[in-house]
N, C-alpha and C positions, 0 to 999 in steps of 0.2 A: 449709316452715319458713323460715323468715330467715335471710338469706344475713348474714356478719360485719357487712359493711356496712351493711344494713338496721338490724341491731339496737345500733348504733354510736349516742351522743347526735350528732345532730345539730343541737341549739339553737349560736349564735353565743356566743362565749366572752365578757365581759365584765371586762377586768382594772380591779378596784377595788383600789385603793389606799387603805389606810386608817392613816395612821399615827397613832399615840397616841387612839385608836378602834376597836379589833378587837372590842370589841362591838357594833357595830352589823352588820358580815358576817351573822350566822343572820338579821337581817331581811331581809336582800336575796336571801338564799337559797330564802327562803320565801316572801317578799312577788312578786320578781320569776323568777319561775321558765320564762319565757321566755328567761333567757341563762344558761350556766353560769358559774359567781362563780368567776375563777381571781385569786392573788394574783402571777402574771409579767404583763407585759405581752408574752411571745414569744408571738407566734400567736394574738393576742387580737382581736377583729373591734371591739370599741370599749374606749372607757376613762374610769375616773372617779375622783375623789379626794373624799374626805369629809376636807376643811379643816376651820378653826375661825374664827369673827367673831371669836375672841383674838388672831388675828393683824395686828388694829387698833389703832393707838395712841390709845385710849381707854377711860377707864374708870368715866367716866359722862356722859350724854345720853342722848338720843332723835333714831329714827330713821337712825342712820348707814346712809349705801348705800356700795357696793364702791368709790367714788373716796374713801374716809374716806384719809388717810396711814396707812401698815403700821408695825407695829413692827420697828426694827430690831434687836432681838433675837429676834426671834417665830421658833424652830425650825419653823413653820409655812410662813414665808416662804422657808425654805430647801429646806423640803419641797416645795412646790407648784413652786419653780425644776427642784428634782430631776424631778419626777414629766413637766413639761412637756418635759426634755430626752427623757426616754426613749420617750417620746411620740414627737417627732420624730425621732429616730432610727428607728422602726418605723414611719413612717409614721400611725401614730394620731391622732384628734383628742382632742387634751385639755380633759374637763370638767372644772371645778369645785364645788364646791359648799361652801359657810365657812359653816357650823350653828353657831346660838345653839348655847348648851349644851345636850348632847344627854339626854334621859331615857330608859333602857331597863333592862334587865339589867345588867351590868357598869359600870354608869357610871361615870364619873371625871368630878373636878371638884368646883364648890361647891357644885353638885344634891347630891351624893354625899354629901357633908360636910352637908349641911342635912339628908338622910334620918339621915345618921348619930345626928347632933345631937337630931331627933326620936324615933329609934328608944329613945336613951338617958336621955328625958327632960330634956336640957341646954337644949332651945329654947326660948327664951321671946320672943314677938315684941311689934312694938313697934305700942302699942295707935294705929289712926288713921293706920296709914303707908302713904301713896300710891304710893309706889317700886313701879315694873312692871319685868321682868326679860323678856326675850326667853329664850325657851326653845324645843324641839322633842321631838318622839318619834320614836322609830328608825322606826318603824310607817309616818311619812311619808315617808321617805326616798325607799325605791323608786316614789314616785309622785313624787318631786319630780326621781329621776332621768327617770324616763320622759320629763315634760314638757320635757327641757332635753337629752340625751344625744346627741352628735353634735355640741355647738355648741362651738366653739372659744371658750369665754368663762367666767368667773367670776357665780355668781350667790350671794347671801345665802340663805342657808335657817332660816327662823323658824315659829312655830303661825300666825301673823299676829294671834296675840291680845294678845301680850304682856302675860301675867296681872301681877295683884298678887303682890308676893312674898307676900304674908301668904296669897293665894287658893294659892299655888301649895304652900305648906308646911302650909295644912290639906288639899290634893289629897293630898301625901305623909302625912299623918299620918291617913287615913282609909286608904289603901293598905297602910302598914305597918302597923297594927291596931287603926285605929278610934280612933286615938291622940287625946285634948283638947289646944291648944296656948292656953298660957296669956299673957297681953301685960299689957303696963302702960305706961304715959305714960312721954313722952322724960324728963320729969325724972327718973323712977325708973330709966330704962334708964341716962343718963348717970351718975346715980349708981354702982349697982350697975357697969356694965359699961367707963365709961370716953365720953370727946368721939368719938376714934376707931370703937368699933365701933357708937356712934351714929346719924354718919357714915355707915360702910358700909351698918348696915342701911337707909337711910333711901334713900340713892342710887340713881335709876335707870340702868338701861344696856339698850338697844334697838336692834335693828338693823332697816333696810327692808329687806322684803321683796318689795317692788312690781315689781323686774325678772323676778323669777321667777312673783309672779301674772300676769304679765301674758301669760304665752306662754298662759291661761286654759286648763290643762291639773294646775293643781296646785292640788288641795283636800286639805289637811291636817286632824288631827284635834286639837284645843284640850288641848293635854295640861294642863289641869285636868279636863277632861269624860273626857277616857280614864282619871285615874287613879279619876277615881271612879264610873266606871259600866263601866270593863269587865268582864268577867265572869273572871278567872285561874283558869286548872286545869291539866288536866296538860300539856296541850300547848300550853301561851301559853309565850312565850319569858321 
């Protein structure tokens, strides 16, 4: 029979940090099941923090990499100060990782707001518009930890595809139930809707991802193609 010890977990502890993102934990739970997912960092054999690309003072372009200027009010920026101190205090190397807006179960954010918007039939997008959004699915996390965990640095994490917003809100409105999403020309939008959210819908915002392909250990999955071909039952997250 197995002595205490034998039957003890012995996987390496993994203290993930996750603030204003605790949904995305059950995917690294599941996905990377190689280290136990604790939220201290006492006694933790590595460490990592799921940031935000919000925490750049930017809010439309293409392309931004990790030298972008931070916002100084980004509680992100206060976070990631936090998370590195206690790092060094234990000895730990602290990773990084600043995710486009994340797509999973519990999301927060404008994703969240655009499913909403869809679910409730409020969305109407704008017929012809090129705006690509940088986004991610919780699903690639734990392979984007793998390829980078140990390394004392900051990397962007995106799909690398950076859909069309319009690709991205027929992915959610095929997700949430097959949903039709109806558009019309910028005159009718600015009509109806105002210059302003115009504007917004029209605007891209993108972040690189190139530091982190580059360790060529991270293949993410096109969160337009996942939302509409994966398979959800009882046990998808």
């Amino acid at each position: 029979m197995p002595t205490n010890n034998q039957s003890e977990d012995q996987r390496p502890v993994l203290y993930l940090f996750t603030p204003c993102n605790p949904c995305v934990r059950p995917y690294f739970e599941r996905f990377m099941p190689e280290f136990r997912i604790s939220d201290s960092h006492l006694g933790a054999d590595a460490a990592l923090m799921i940031s935000s690309a919000a925490i750049y003072d930017v809010s439309e372009g293409c392309g931004f990499n990790e030298l972008t200027p931070l916002r100084d009010s980004s509680e992100f920026a206060r976070h990631e100060h936090d998370f590195r101190e206690r790092c060094l205090q234990c000895g730990l190397t602290p990773t990084v990782l600043r995710c486009a807006p994340i797509v999973c179960t519990g999301m927060t954010g404008w994703v969240r707001d655009l499913a909403g918007k869809i679910a409730r039939g409020t969305f109407i997008a704008l017929a012809g518009n090129e705006a690509r959004r940088s986004v991610v699915h919780a699903v690639s996390l734990p392979d984007a930890a793998r390829a980078v965990i140990g390394c004392d640095d900051t990397f962007n994490v995106t799909d690398t595809v950076d859909p069309l917003l319009s690709d991205l809100a027929d992915a959610l409105a095929w997700r949430i139930a097959q949903k039709r999403i109806f558009s019309i020309p910028a005159r009718w939008y600015r009509i109806l809707f105002g210059k302003k959210k115009l504007a917004d819908i029209g605007r891209s915002l993108t972040f690189s991802c190139e530091k982190l392909r580059s360790s060529g250990l991270y293949n993410p999955v096109s969160v337009v193609d996942y939302l509409k071909t994966h398979v959800y039952d009882e046990s998808s997250l």
